[in-house]
N, C-alpha and C positions, 0 to 999 in steps of 0.2 A: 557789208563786206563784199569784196569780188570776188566773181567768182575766175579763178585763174583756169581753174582745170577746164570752164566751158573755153572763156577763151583761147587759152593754149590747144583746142580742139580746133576751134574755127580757124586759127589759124593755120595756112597753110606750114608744111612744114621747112622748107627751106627758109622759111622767113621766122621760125620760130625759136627768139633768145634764151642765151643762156638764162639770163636773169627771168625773164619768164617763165620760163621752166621751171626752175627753183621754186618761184614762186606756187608753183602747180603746187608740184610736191609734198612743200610744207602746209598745204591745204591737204592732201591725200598721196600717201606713199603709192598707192598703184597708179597715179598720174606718171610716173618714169615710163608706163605702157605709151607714152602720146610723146616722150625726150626722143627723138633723133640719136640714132645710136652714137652718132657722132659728136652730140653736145651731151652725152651723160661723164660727167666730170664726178670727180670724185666728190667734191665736196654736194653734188646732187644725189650721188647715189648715195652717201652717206644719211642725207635730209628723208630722201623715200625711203631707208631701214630704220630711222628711227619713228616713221609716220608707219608704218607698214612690213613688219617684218619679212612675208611676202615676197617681196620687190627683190629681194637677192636674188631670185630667179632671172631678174628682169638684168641683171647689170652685167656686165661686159666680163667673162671669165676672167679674161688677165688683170682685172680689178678685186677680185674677191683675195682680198688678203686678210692674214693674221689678225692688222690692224681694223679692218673693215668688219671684222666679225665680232672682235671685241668691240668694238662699237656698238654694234647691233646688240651684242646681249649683255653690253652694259646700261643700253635703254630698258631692257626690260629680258628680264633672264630665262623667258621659254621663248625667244629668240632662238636661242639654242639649238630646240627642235628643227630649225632652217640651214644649220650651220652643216656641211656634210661630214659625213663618221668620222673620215679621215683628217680631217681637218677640227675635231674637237681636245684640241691640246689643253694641258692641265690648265693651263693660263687663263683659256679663255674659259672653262669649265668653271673654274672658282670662277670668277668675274659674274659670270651667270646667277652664281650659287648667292653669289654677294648681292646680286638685286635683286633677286628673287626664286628664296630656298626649294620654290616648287618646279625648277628646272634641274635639279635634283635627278629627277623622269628620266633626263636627255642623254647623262653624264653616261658615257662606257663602264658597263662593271669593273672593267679591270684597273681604273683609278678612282669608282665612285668613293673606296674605303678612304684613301689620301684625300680628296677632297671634300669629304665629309666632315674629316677632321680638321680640315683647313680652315674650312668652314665655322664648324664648330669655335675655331683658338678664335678667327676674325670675330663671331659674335660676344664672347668673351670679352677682347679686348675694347670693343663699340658699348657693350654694354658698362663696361668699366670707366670708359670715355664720358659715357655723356651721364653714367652717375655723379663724376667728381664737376663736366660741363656744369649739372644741373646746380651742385652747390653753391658753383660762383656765379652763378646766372647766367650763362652761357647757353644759347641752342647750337649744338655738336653740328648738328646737321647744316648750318650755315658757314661751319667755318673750311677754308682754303686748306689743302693738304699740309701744306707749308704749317700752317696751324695747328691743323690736329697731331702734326710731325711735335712742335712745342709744347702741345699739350701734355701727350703721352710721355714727353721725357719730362715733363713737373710733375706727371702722376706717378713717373718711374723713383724719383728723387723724394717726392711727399713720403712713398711706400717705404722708398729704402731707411728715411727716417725715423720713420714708427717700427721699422725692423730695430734699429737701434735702438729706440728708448725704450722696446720693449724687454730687447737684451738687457739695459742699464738695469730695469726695472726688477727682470726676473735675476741677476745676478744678486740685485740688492736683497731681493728674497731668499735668494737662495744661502746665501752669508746672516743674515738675520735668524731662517730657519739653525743653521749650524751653529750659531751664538745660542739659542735657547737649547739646544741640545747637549754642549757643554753646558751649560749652566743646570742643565736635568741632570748632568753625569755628575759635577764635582757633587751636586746636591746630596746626592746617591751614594758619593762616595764618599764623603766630610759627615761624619756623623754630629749631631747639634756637637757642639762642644762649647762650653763653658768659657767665658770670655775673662780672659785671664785681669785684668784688670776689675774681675768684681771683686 
């Protein structure tokens, strides 16, 4: 393997490409310390938060956005911790929460309750996911949003089904139970009587 980060050192820096860079980075996010302020492109500073979360120190303030941070703590959710106060909106909070519940830590008390909870429904519903995946032999984890979007409406549809037969079922009960109860009352109230034809 090359090593990009020596090179991209030796190299001088005016002579140092985007593409090389890149390449540093996705070898080690704190190589954006050796990107030329001027060749740190988004899609590199995105490649050094996801190698090193770190690096957001390193990238150009008027790049750190919404999206740039979801990013990062959708790599890995004590990312977070990097992300500044003011800038830890619900969105990116859950996102965090959702790759990894131990950034939890980072979340502002004042919405940790809401995304706790959010939290909580997402695992619910993932757990729900990849029991009905597991049935059909599906791994949850491989499939496309677009997918798991179809999934969960054949699990919403399966469910609403078994709501129904269960209703069929329990009404069928319930009309059964009430036939043997008239048939306990006429009993109750028809004394034997003698069957006129004897």
């Amino acid at each position: 393997m090359e090593d990009y980060i020596k090179m991209l050192s030796e190299t001088p820096e005016e002579e140092r490409t985007e593409e090389l860079c890149l390449k540093a980075v996705k070898q080690h996010g704190l190589a954006i310390k050796l990107v030329p302020k001027d060749k740190r492109t988004k899609e590199i500073c995105l490649e050094a938060l996801r190698k090193y979360a770190g690096a957001v120190f390193e990238i150009p303030k008027e790049m750190r956005t919404e999206e740039l941070y979801l990013k990062a703590v959708q790599e890995y959710g004590p990312n977070l911790g990097f992300v500044p106060k003011d800038k830890r909106t619900e969105a990116i909070c859950l996102e965090a929460v959702k790759a990894n519940d131990s950034a939890l830590i980072y979340v502002p008390e004042e919405i940790r309750p809401l995304i706790t909870q959010k939290y909580e429904e997402f695992k619910a519903k993932y757990e729900r996911r990849k029991s009905y995946a597991e049935e059909i032999g599906v791994d949850v984890d491989t499939l496309s949003e677009a997918e798991k979007e179809r999934l969960d409406k054949e699990i919403e549809e399966v469910e609403e089904r078994k709501k129904l037969v269960k209703q069929i079922f329990d009404k069928r009960e319930t009309i059964k139970a009430q036939e043997e109860r008239k048939q306990e009352l006429r009993d109750s109230i028809e004394p034997d009587m003698p069957n006129i034809g004897d």
